[in-house]
DRENGU-89576 format. One line per 8 residues: number of its first residue (from 1); their letters; for each residue x negated, y, z of N, C-alpha, C. Coordinates in steps of 0.05 Angstrom, whole numbers, plus 5000, padded with zeros to 4 digits. Last residue first. Layout:
BEGIN
NUM> a> X:Y:Z:X:Y:Z:X:Y:Z ~ ...
end
This chain:
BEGIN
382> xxxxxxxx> 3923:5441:2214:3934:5452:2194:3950:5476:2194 ~ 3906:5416:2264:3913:5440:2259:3924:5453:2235 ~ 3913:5367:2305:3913:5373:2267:3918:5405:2276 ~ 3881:5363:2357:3904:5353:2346:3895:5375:2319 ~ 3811:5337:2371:3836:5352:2390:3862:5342:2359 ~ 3766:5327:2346:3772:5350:2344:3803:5360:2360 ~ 3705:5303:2382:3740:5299:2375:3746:5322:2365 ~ 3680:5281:2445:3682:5285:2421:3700:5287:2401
374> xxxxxxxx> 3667:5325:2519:3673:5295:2494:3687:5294:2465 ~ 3653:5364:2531:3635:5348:2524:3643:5323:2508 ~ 3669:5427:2511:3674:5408:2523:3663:5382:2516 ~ 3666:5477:2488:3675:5479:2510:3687:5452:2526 ~ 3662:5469:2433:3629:5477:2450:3635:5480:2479 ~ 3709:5452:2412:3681:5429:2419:3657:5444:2440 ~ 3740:5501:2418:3743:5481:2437:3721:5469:2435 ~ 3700:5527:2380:3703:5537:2411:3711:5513:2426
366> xxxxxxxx> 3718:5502:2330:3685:5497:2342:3685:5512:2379 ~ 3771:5502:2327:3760:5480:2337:3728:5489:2339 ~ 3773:5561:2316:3781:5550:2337:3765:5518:2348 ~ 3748:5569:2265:3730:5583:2297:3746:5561:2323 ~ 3784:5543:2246:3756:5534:2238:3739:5546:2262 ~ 3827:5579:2247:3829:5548:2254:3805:5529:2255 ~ 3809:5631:2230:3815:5623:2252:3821:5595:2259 ~ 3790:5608:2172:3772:5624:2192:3778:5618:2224
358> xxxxxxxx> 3841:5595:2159:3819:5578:2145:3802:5591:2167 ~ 3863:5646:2158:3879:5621:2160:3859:5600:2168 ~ 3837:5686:2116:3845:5689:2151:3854:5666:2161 ~ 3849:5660:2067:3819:5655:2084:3816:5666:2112 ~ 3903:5628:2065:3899:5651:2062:3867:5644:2078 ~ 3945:5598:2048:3915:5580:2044:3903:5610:2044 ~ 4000:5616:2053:4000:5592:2077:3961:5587:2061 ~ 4001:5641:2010:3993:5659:2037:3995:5634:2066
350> xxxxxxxx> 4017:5610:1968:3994:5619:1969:3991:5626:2004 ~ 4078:5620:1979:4066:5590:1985:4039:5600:1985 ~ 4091:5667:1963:4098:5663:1993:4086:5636:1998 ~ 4076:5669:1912:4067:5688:1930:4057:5681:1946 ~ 4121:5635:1888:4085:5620:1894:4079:5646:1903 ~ 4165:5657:1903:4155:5633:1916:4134:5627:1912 ~ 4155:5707:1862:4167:5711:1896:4153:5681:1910 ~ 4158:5686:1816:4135:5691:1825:4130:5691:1846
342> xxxxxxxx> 4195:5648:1787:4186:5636:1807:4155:5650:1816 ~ 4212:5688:1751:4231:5680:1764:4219:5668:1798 ~ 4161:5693:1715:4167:5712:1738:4192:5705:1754 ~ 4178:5636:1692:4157:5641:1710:4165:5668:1727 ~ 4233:5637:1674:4225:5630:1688:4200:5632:1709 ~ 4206:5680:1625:4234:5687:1642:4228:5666:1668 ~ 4171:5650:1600:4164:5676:1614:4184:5675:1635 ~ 4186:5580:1618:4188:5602:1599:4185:5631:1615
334> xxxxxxxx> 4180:5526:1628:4162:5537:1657:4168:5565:1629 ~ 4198:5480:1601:4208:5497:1621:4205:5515:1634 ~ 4153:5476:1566:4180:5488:1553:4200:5495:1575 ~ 4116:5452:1594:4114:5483:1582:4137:5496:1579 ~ 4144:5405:1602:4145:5429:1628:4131:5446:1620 ~ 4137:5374:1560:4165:5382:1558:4163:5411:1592 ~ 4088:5377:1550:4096:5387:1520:4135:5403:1540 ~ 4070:5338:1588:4063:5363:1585:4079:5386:1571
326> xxxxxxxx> 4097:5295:1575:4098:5307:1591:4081:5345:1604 ~ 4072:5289:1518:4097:5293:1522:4109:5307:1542 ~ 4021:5266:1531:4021:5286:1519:4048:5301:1526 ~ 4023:5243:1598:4020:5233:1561:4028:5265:1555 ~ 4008:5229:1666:4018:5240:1649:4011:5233:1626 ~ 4016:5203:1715:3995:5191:1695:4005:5201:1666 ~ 4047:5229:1753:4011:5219:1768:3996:5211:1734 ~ 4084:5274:1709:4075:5249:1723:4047:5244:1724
318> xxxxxxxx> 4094:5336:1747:4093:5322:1725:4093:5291:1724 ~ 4112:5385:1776:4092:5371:1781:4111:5346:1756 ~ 4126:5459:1769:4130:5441:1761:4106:5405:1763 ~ 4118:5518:1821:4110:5496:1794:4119:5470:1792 ~ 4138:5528:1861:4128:5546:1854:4097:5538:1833 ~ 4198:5501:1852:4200:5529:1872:4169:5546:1866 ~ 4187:5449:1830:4215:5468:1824:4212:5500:1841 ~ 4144:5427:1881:4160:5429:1861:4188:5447:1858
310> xxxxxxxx> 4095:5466:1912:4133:5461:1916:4138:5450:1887 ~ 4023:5451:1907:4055:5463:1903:4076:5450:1903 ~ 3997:5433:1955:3995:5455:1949:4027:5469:1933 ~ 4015:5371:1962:4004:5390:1983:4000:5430:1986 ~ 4001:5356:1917:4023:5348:1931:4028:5365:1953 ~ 3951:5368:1901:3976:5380:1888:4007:5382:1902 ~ 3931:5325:1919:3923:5350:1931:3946:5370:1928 ~ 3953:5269:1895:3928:5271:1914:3944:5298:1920
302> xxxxxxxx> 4012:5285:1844:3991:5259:1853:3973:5285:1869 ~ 4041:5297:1807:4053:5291:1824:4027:5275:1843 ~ 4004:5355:1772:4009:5327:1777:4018:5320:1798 ~ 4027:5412:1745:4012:5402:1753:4017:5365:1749 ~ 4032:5478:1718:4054:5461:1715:4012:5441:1728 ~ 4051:5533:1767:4035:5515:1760:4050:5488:1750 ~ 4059:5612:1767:4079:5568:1767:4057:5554:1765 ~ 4037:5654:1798:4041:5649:1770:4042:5624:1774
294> xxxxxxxx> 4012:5699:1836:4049:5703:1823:4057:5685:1802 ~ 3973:5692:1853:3975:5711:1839:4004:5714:1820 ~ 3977:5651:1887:3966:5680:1892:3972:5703:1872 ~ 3980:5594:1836:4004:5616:1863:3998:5644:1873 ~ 3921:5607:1824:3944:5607:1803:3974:5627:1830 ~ 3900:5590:1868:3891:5616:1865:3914:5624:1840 ~ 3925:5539:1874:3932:5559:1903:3915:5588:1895 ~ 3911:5514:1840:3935:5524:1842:3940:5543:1858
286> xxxxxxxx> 3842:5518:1841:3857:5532:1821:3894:5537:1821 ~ 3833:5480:1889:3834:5510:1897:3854:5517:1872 ~ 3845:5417:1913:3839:5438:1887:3855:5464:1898 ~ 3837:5365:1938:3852:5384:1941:3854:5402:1915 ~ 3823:5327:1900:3812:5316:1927:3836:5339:1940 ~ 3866:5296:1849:3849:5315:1862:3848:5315:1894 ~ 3883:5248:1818:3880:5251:1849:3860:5266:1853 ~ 3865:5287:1760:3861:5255:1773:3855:5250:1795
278> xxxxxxxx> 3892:5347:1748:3873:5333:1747:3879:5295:1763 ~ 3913:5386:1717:3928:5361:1714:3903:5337:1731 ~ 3939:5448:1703:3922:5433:1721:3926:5412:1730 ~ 3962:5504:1675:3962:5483:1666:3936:5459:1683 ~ 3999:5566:1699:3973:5551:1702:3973:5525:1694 ~ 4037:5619:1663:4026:5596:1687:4002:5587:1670 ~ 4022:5666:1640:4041:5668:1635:4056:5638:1668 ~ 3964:5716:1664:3976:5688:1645:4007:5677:1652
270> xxxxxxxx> 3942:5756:1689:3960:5761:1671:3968:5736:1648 ~ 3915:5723:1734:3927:5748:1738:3951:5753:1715 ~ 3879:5696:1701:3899:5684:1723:3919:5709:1729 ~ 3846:5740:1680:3857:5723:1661:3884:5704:1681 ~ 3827:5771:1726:3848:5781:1701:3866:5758:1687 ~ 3791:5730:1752:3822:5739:1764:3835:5746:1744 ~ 3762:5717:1712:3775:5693:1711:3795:5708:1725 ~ 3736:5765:1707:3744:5758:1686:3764:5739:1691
262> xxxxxxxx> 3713:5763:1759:3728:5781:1752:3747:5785:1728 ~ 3673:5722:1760:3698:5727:1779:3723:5744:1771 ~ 3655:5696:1689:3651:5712:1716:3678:5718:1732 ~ 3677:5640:1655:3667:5665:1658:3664:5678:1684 ~ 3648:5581:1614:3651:5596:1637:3657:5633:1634 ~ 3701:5579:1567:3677:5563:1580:3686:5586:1596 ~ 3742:5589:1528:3722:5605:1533:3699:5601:1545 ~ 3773:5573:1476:3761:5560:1494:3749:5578:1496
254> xxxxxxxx> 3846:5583:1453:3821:5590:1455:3807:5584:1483 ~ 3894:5568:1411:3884:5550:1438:3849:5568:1427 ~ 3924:5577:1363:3934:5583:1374:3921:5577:1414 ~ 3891:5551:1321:3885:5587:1319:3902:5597:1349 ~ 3859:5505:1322:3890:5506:1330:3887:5534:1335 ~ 3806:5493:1298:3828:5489:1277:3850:5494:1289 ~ 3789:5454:1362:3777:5464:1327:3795:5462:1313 ~ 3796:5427:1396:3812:5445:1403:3803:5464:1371
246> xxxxxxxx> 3758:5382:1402:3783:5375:1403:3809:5408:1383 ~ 3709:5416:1406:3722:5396:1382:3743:5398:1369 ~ 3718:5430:1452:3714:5461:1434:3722:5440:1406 ~ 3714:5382:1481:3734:5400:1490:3733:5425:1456 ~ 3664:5367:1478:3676:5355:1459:3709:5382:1464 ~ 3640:5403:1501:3632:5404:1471:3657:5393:1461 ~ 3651:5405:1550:3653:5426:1534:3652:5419:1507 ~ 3642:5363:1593:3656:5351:1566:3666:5380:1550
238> xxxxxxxx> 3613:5378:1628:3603:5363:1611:3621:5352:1588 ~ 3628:5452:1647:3629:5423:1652:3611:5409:1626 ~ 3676:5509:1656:3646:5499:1643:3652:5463:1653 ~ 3732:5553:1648:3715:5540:1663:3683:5529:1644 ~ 3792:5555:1605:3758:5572:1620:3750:5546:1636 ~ 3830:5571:1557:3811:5546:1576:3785:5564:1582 ~ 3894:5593:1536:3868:5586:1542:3858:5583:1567 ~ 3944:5581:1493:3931:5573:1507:3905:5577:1513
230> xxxxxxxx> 4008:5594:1464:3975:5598:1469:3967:5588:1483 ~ 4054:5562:1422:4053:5574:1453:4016:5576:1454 ~ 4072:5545:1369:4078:5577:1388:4071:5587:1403 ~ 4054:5498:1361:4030:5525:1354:4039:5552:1376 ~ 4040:5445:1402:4059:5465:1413:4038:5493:1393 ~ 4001:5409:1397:4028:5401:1380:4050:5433:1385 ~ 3958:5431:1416:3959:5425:1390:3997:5430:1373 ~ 3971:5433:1470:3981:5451:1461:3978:5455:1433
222> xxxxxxxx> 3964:5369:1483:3995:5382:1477:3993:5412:1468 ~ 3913:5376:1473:3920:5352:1452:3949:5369:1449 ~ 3898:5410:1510:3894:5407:1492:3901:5401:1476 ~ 3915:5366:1553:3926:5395:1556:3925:5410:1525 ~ 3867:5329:1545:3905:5323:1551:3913:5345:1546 ~ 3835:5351:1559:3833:5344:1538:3862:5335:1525 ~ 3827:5352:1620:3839:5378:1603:3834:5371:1574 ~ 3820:5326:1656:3844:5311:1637:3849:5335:1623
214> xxxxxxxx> 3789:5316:1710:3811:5344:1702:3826:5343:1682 ~ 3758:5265:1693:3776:5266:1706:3798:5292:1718 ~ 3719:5295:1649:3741:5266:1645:3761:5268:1664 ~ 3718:5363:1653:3703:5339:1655:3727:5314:1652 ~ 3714:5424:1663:3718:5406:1643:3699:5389:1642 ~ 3751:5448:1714:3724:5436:1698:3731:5423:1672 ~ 3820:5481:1697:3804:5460:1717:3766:5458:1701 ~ 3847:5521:1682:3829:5531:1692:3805:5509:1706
206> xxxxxxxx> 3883:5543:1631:3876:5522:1639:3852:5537:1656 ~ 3947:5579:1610:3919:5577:1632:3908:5550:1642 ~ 3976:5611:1567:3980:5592:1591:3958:5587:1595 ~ 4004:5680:1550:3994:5652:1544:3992:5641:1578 ~ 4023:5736:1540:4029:5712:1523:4017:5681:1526 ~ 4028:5767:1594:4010:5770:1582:4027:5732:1568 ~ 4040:5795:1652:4044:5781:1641:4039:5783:1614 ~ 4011:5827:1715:4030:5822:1686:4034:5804:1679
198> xxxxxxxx> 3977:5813:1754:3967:5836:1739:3985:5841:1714 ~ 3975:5789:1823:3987:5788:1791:3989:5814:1780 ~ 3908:5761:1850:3939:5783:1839:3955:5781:1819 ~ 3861:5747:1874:3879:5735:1848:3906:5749:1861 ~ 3837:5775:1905:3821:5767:1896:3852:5759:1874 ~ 3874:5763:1967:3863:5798:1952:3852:5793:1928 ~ 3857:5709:1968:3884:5714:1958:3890:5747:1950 ~ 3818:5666:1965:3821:5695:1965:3841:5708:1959
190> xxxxxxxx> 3833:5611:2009:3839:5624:1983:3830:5650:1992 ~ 3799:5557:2039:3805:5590:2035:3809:5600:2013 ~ 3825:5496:2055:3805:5509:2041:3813:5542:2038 ~ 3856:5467:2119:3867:5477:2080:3836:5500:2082 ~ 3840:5421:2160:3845:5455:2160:3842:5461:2132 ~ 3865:5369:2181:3862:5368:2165:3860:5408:2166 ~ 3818:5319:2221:3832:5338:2222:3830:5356:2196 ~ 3804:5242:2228:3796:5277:2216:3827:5286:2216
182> xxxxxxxx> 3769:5185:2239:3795:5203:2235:3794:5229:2229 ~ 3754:5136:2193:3745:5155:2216:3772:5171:2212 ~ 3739:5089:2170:3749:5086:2180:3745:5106:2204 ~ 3723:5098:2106:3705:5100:2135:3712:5093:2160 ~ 3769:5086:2083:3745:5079:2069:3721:5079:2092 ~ 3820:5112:2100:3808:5074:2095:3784:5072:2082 ~ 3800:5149:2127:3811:5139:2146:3814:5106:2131 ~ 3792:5185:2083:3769:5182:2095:3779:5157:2121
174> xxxxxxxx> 3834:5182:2052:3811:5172:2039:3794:5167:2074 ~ 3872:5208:2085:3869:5182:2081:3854:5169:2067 ~ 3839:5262:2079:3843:5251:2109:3849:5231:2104 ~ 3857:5270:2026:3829:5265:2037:3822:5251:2063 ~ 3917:5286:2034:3896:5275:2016:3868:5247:2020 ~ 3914:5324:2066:3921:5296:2078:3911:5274:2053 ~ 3856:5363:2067:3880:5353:2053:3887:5326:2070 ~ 3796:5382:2072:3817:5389:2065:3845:5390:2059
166> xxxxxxxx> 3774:5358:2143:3781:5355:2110:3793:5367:2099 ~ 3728:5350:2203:3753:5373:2182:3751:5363:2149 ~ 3710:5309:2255:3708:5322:2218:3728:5327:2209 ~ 3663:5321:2301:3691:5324:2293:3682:5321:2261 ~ 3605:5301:2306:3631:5305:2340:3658:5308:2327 ~ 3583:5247:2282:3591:5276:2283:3613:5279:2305 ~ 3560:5199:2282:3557:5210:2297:3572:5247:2299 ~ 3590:5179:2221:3604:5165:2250:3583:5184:2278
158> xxxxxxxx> 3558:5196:2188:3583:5212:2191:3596:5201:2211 ~ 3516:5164:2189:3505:5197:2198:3541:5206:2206 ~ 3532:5121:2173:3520:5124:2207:3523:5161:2203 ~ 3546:5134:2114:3565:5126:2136:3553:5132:2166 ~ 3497:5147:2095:3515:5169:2096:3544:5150:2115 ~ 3470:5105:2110:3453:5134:2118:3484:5136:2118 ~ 3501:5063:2062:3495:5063:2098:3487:5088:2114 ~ 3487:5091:2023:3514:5080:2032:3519:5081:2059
150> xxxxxxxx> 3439:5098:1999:3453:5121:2014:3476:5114:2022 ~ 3410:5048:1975:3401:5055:2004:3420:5086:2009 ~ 3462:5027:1939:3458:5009:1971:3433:5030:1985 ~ 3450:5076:1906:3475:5073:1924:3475:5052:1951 ~ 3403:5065:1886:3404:5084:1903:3434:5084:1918 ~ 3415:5016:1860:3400:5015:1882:3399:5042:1897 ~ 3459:5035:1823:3463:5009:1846:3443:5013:1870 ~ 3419:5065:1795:3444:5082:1810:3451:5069:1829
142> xxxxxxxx> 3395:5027:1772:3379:5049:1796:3399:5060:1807 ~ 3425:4995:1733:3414:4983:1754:3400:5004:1781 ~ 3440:5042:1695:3465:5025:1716:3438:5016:1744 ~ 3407:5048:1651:3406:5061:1684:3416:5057:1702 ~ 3427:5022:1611:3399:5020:1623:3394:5029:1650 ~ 3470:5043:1601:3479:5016:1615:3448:5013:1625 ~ 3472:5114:1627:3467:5093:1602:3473:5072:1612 ~ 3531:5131:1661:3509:5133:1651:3504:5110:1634
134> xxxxxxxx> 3584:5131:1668:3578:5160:1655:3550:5155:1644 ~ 3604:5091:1696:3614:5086:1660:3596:5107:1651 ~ 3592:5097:1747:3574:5090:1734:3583:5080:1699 ~ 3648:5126:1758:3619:5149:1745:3597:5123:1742 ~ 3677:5090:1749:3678:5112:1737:3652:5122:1733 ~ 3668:5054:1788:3669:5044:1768:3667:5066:1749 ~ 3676:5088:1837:3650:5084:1833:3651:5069:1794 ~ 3722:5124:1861:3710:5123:1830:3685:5112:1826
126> xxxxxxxx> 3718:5097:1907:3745:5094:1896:3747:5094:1871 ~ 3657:5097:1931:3679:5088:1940:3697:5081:1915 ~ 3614:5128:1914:3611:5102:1930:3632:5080:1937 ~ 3633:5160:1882:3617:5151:1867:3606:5124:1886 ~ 3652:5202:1916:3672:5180:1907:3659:5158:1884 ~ 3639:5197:1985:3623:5209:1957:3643:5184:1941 ~ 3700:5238:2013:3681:5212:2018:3669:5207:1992 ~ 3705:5301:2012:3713:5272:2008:3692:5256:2013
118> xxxxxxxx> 3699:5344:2040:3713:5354:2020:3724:5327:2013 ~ 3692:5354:2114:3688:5328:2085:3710:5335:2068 ~ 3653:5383:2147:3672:5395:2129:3671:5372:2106 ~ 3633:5362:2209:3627:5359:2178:3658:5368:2168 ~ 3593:5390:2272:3623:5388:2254:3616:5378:2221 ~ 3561:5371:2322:3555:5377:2294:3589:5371:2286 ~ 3533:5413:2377:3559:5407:2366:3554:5395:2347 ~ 3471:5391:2416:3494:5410:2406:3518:5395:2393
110> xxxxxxxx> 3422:5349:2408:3429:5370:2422:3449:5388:2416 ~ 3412:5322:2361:3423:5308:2373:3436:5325:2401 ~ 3397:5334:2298:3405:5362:2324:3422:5339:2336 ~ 3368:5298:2263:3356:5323:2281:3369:5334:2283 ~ 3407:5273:2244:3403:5256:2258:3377:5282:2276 ~ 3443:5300:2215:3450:5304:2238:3431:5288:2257 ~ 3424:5305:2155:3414:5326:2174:3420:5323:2205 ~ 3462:5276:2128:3442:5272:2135:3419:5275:2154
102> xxxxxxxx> 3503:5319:2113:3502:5308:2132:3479:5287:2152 ~ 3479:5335:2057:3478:5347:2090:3476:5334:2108 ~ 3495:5304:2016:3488:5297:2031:3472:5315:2050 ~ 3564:5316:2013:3553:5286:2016:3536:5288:2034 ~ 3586:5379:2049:3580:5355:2014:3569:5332:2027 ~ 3568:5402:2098:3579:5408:2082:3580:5402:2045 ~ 3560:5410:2167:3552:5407:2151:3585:5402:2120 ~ 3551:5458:2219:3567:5450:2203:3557:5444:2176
94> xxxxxxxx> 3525:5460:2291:3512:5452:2256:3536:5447:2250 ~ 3512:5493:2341:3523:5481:2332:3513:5472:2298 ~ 3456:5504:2369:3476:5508:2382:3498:5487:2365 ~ 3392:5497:2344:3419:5512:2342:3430:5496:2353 ~ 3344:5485:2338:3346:5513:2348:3374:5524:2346 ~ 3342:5436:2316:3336:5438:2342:3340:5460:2355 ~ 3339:5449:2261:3357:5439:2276:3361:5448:2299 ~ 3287:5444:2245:3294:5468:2258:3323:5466:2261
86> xxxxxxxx> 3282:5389:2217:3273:5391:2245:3278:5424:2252 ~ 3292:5381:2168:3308:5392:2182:3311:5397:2205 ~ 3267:5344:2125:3269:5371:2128:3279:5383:2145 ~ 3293:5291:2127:3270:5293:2135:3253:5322:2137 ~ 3349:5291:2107:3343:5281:2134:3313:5285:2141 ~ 3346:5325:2064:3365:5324:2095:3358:5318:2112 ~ 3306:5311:2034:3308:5331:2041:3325:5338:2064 ~ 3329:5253:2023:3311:5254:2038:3305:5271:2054
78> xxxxxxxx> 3379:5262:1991:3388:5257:2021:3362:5260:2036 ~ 3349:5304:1941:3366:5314:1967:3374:5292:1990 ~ 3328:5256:1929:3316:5283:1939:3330:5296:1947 ~ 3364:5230:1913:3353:5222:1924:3334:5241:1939 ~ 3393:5261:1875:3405:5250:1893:3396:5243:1910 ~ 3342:5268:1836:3355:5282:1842:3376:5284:1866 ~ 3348:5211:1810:3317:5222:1824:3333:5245:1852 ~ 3396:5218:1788:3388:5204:1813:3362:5202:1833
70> xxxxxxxx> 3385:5260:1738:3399:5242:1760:3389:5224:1769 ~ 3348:5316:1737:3339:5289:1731:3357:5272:1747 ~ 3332:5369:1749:3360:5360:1742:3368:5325:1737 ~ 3312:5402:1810:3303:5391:1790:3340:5373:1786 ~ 3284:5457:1857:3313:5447:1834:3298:5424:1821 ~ 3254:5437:1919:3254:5449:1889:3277:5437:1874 ~ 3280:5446:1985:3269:5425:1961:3269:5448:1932 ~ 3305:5466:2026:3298:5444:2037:3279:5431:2014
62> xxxxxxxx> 3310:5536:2040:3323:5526:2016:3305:5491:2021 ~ 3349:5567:2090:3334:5550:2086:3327:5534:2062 ~ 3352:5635:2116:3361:5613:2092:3347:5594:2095 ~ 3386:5681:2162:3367:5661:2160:3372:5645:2138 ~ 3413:5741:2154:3428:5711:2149:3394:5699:2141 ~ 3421:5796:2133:3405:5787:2167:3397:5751:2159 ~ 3445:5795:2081:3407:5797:2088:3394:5796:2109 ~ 3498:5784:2096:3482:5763:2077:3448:5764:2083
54> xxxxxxxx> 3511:5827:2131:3504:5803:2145:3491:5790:2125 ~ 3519:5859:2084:3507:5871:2104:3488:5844:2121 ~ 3558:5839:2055:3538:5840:2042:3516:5840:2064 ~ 3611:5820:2079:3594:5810:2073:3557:5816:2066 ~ 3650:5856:2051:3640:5865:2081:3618:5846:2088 ~ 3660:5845:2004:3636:5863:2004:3644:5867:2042 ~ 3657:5767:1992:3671:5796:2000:3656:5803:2005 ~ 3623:5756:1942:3646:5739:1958:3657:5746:1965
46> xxxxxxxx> 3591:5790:1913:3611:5770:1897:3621:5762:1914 ~ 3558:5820:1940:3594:5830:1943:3607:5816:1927 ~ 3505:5806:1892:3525:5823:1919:3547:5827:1918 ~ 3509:5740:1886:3504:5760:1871:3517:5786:1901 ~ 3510:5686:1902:3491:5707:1919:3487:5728:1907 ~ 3549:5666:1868:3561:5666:1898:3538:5686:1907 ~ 3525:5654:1823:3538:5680:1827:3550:5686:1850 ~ 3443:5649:1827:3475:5645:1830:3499:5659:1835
38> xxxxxxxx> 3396:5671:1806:3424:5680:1803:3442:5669:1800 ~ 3371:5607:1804:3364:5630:1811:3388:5648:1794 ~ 3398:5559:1854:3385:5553:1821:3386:5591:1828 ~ 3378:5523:1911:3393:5537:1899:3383:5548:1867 ~ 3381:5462:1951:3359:5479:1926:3387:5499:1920 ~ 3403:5449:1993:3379:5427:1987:3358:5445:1959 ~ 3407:5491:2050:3417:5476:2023:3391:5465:2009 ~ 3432:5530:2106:3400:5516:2095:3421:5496:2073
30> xxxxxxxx> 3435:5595:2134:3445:5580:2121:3427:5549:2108 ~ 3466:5620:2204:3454:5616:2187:3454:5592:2166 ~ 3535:5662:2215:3512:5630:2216:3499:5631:2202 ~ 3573:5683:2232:3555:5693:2234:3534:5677:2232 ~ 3627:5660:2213:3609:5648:2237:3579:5662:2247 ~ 3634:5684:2157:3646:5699:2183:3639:5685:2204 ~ 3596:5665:2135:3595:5693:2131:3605:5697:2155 ~ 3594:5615:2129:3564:5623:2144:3579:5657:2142
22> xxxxxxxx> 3642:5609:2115:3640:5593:2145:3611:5603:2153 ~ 3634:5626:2060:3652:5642:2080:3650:5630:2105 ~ 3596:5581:2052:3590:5609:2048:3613:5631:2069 ~ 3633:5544:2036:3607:5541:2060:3586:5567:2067 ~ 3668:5558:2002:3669:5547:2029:3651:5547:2054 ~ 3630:5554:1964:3639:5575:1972:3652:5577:1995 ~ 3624:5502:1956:3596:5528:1960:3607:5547:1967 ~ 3663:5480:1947:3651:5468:1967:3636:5489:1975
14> xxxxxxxx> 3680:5493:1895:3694:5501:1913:3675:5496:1941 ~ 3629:5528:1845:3646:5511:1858:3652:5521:1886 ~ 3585:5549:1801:3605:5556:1824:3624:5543:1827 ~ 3524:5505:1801:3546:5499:1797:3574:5535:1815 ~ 3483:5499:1850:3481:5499:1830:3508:5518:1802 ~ 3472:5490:1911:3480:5513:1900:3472:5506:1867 ~ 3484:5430:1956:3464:5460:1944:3483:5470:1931 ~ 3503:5420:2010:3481:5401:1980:3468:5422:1973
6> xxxxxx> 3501:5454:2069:3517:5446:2049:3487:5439:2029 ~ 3508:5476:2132:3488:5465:2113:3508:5454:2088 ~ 3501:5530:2185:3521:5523:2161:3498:5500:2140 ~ 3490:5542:2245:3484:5541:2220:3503:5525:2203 ~ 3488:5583:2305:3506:5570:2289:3487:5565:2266 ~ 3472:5595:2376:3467:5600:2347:3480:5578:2330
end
């Protein structure tokens, strides 16, 4: 018997969904630290409808009540991991999945445990200066103390795992100087039936969060200066407000915030390219669902990007520390004419992050581990 564990369910993100197709097609059951009520990943046949059937066999475990309160909140979930999880014991293998899951390994000392490390918590490591800029200066001091007691937990817990899969070479060298562990790198699942190209349609596409380090405020600023060219922004996040600010008064840039699956394929589907600049992304899904669907990405020469699109072949990568300008000048290249020029190649690059891809390289290494006692995931599979 298999189980799948991941943080929780709040938010639709990449990690959740991930961890959702690894419980769908592993036939695994599922346990998370809280899920919030109509999420759209458990809506039916929001993921794939062959899915549905197995979703209601599918054992759940929900470990804790929602609550929003930071760090309280952080803290309740590593406890919830590690001290919730004694039905462990009833499985065969465990794939865990976010920070703090992993937690969970210290009950299933019997079996396989694999960790799917999207990254090492960057709030401990590389962006720690960052995200403690986010809170009050009054609260600085608890975040310190909750970080010296989850620093250590979450390092031991991730040095007993039999293997760990990352998404990206990216990440794989995060995790190789910061933990000093090694990992195998298997690319995240695109739905690639899911984002098509549906036309072409007058405008350009922002699709990242909106938060400080997606830099879509940047994006913004340049399509200010650019009236001719349109622009719009989906997603959700904490810097919406100011984002809808920023973007007050340019008749030519519409914010939409979040919308539903179906909405966001159309809109990817029939945009002209994709505008996604983010700050050493860990990987990021949004190009490789942009490519799927026949459409350039103008991006950053930096982390994940590197990895996903061809420059010149199926988007334009920019600089690691882009200015308005730089933006301003690979709109102006990336022209209708060009984009369908370069649909053929982001097709053919998409179908290298296909979720058949991602499935079989992910069954594979859990067969070899369950077929042998010593620890490791064997060679890169990418």
């Amino acid at each position: 018997m298999k189980i799948v564990l991941h943080d929780y369910f709040e938010a639709a993100e990449g990690g959740g969904r991930l961890s959702l197709t690894l419980a769908e097609e592993l036939k695994a059951d599922l346990a998370y630290g809280f899920k919030v009520k109509n999420h759209p990943y458990f809506q039916r046949g929001a993921l794939y409808p062959k899915g549905i059937s197995f979703r209601a066999q599918c054992k759940e475990y929900s470990l804790m009540p929602f609550t929003s309160v930071p760090v309280w909140r952080q803290f309740l979930l590593a406890e919830s991991f590690k001290r919730n999880t004694g039905f462990l014991s009833g499985y065969n293998t465990a794939v865990y999945s976010g920070f703090y899951a992993p937690l969970a390994v210290a009950n299933h000392s019997v079996g396989k445990n694999i960790y799917y490390c999207h990254t090492p918590p960057r709030f401990l490591f590389d962006q720690r200066d960052f995200y403690f800029s986010l809170i009050p200066f009054l609260q600085r001091p608890i975040l310190s103390l909750f970080n010296s007691y989850f620093k250590p937990r979450y390092e031991r817990a991730v040095k007993i795992m039999d293997c760990i899969v990352t998404n990206s070479e990216n990440v794989r060298n995060r995790i190789k100087h910061y933990l000093g562990l090694d990992a195998v790198v298997v690319y995240p699942p695109c739905d690639t039936e899911r984002f098509k190209w549906r036309g072409q349609k007058n405008y350009y596409l922002s699709t990242g969060r909106l938060d400080k380090l997606k830099r879509v405020d940047l994006v913004v600023d340049a399509f200010r200066r650019m009236a001719d060219k349109k622009l719009v922004v989906v997603s959700d996040g904490p810097e919406l407000a100011e984002i809808r600010k920023l973007a007050q008064g340019a008749k030519n840039i519409t914010i939409k915030g979040r919308v539903n699956d179906k909405e966001l394929a159309d809109l990817v589907g029939n945009c002209i390219g994709t505008v996604y600049i983010p700050r050493d992304e860990d990987f990021g899904m949004s190009p490789v669902e942009s490519m799927a669907a026949g459409k350039p990405v103008i991006g950053v020469a930096e982390g994940g990007l590197l990895e996903s699109v061809v420059a010149g072949k199926s988007g334009f990568l920019i600089s690691a520390d882009p200015g308005v300008d730089d933006i301003i000048h690979a709109v102006g290249q990336l022209t209708r004419e060009k984009a369908e020029e370069m649909r053929e190649k982001c097709e053919g690059r998409a179908r290298l992050f296909r979720k058949e891809v991602f499935v079989e390289k992910m069954e594979k290494i859990i067969a070899d581990l369950e077929n042998k006692e010593k620890r490791g995931c064997g060679n890169d599979t990418k």
